[in-house]
N, C-alpha and C positions, 0 to 999 in steps of 0.2 A: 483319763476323762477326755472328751471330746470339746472341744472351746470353738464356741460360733463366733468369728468377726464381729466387731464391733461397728457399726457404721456411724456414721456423723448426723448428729442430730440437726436437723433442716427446721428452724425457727423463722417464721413468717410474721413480721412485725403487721400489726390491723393494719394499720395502710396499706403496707403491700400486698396483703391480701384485700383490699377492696379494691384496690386498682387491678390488680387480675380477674377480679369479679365482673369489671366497669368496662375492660378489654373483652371480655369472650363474648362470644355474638351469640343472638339470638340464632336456634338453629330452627329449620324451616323445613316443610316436608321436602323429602328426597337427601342424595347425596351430594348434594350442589352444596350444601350450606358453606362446607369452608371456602369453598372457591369462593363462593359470594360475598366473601366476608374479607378472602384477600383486597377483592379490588374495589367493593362498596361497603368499607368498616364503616362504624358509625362514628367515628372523630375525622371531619372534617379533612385532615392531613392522610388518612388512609385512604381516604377517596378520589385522594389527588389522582395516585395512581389510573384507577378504574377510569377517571376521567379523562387523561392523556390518552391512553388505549381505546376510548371510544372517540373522541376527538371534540369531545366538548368542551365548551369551558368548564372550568374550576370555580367552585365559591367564591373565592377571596375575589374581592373588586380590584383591589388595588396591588395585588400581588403581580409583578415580571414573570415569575415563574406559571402561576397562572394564564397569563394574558403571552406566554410563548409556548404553551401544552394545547392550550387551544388550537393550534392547528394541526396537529400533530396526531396521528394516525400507525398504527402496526405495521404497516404495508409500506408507506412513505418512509418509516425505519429500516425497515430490510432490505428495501429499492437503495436508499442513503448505500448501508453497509457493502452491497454487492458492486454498489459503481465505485465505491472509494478506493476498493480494491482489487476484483477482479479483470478491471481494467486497462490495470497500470503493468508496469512494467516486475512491481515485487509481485503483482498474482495473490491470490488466498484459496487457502487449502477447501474449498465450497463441497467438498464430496466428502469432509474429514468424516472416520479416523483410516479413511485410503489417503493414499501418500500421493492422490494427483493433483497437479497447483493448477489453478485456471488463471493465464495471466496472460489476456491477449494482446496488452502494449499499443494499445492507441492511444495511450494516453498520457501524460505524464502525472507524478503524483501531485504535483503544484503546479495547475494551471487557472489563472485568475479567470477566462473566461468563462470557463466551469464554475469557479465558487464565486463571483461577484453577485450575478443572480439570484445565488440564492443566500447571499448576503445579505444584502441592499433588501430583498423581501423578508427577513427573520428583521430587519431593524424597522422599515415600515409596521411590519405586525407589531410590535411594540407600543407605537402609537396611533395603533386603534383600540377602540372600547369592544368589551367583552360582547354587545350586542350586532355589534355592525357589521353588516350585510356582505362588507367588501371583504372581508377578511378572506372567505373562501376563493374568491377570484384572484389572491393575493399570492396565495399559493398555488393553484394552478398559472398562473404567470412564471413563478418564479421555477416551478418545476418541467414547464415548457421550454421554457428559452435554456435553461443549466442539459434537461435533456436532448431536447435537438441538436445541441455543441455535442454532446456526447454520440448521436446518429454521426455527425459531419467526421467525428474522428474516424469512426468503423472505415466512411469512405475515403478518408483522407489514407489510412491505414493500407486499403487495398491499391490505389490507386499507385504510392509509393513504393507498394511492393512490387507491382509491375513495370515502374520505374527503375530499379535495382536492377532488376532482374534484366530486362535490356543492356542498362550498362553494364553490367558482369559479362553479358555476351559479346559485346562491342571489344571489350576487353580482352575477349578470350580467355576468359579468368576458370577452370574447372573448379567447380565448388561441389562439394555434397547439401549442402543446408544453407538457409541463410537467416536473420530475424532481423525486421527493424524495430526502431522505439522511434518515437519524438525525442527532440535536445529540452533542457528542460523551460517550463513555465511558457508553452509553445507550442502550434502543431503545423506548422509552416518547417521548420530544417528538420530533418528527422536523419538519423546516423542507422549504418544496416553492417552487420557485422557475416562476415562470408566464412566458413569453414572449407578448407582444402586439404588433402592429405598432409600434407608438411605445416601448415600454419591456420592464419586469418587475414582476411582484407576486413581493413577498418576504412568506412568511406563515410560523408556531407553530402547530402542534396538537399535543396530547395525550392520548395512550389514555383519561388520566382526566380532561380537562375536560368539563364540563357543558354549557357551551354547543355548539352545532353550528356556528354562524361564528365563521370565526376573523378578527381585521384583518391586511390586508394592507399592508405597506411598498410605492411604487409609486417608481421606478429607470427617469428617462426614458435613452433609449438614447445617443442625441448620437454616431451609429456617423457621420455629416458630419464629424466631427473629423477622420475618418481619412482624408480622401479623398487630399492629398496623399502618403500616406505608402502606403497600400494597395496598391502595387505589391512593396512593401517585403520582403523572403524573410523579414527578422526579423520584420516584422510577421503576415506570412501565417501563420508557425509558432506564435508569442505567440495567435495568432486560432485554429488548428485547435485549440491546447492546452486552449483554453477549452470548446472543443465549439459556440460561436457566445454561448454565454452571458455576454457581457461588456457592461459600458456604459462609456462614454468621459467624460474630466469634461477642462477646461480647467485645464493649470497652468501655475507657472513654468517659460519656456521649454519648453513642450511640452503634451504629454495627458497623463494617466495611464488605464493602462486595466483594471479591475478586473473580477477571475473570481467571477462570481455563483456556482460550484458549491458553494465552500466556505462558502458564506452569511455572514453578521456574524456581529464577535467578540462583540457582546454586544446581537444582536438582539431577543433573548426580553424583556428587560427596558427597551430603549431605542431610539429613532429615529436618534439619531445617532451610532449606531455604525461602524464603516467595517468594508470585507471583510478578509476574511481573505489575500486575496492580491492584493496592486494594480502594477503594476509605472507606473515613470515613465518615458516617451519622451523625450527632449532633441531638439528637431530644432536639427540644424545650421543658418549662418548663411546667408544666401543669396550666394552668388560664393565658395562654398567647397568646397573636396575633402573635407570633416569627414563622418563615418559617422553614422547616426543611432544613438544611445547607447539602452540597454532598460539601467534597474536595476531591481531587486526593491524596492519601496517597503517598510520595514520596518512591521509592524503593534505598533500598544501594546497591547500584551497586558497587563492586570493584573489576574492572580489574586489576586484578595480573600478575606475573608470573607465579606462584603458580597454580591459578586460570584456567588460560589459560595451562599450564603444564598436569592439570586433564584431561581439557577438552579432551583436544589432546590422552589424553590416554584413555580416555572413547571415541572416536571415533575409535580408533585404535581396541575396545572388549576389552571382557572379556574370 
């Protein structure tokens, strides 16, 4: 004989069947209805949504979350997302599921001149009422003065790259490539990292220094370390991550292999600083099935006085 699966009996207690009843919307001619229904339900809280996205206020009078959706618009979020990241120095994948990173580095990820603006205008909005007039001038303020910092980096951006690039020639430095960033929370010292066949010049400059050369840190490459390993998928990926910018050093039981993008934690002030992001390889033993191990090599970061004291004066020049 033939035996049909048994299924599970699906018991809907009255209430919860009137509250599904009391949730499904009214449908309206055409195929719009459920859109319309995502963003204008008919309980108050469904419609919050629809109301952020059009950039009205919300019912609730007395509601923060209301009285900060009100300004707040689709566009104004995507514009938010693309300058947070495509900016900086990590880049976002903006073309995904292609593998190219838009990361053009004028900017740093934490710089207060950028977000003070538009601080200081999300806590003003706060205390205005849901009718007041000012509210929208509030936000174009705040998104004026946060975006034209973000115009002055593009130029600050160029303007230092052909700073660089002078001093590398004064220098007589042969490079193939070179990038700069800003140091961070700053777009006054900005650090530029030089590729040459054997190594990297790691160099400071600053809008206000005096002098027109700056020294360079020189970071032999030691990329022969990797020859075993370079077939490696973790390896290849660790390698695209860097953008080719990395140099290899000898450790225990392995390399370690460090990303020049993020430059040193405390280059400004000293030679033997180490980078900002180094990861350590373990190669397994040989006559063994063991995986090759990737940690993150943790950096000593220590925010001083001291520290912070340099900084400030290596932003100030030389």
């Amino acid at each position: 004989p033939v035996t049909t699966p048994c299924l599970p009996r699906m018991n809907f207690s009255m209430e919860a069947r009137s509250n599904l009843a009391g949730a499904r919307p009214k449908r309206s001619a055409g195929s719009t209805s459920r859109i319309r229904f995502m963003f204008t339900g008919p309980s108050r809280r469904s419609g919050m949504l629809g109301n952020i996205l059009k950039g009205t206020p919300a019912r609730r009078h007395n509601s923060t979350t209301a009285r900060f959706s009100a300004g707040l618009a689709p566009r104004r979020a995507i514009t938010a997302i693309f300058t947070s990241y495509s900016f900086t120095t990590w880049g976002t994948q903006l073309f995904w599921p292609f593998e190219y990173r838009v990361a053009l580095k004028n900017i740093f990820v934490i710089d207060p001149l950028y977000s003070l603006p538009l601080i200081v205008c999300v806590i003003w909005l706060l205390f205005k009422g849901r009718g007041s007039q000012i509210r929208r001038k509030i936000n174009i303020i705040g998104l004026t003065l946060s975006s034209g910092y973000l115009l002055l980096t593009l130029v600050n951006k160029q303007i230092m790259n052909q700073n660089f690039e002078n001093i590398l020639q004064n220098q007589n430095i042969e490079y193939f490539r070179f990038t700069t960033q800003p140091t961070p929370a700053n777009n006054v010292l900005w650090s530029a990292t030089a590729e040459t066949k054997d190594g990297f010049y790691v160099g400071y400059h600053s809008f206000l220094d005096n002098q027109e050369d700056t020294p360079f840190l020189y970071f032999k490459k030691n990329h022969q370390l990797l020859e075993e390993m370079a077939e490696n998928e973790k390896v290849e990926k660790l390698i695209a991550l860097t953008n080719g910018y990395f140099i290899v050093d000898s450790s225990e039981n392995g390399v370690t292999i460090s990303d020049l993008r993020f430059g040193l934690i405390n280059g400004w002030a000293t030679e033997s600083s180490e980078f900002v992001f180094a990861y350590n390889l373990q190669v397994p033993e040989s006559n063994t099935n063991q995986q090759l191990i990737i940690r993150q090599k943790r950096a000593s970061i220590n925010v001083s006085s001291a520290m912070l004291r340099q900084f400030w004066m290596r932003i100030k020049g030389t």
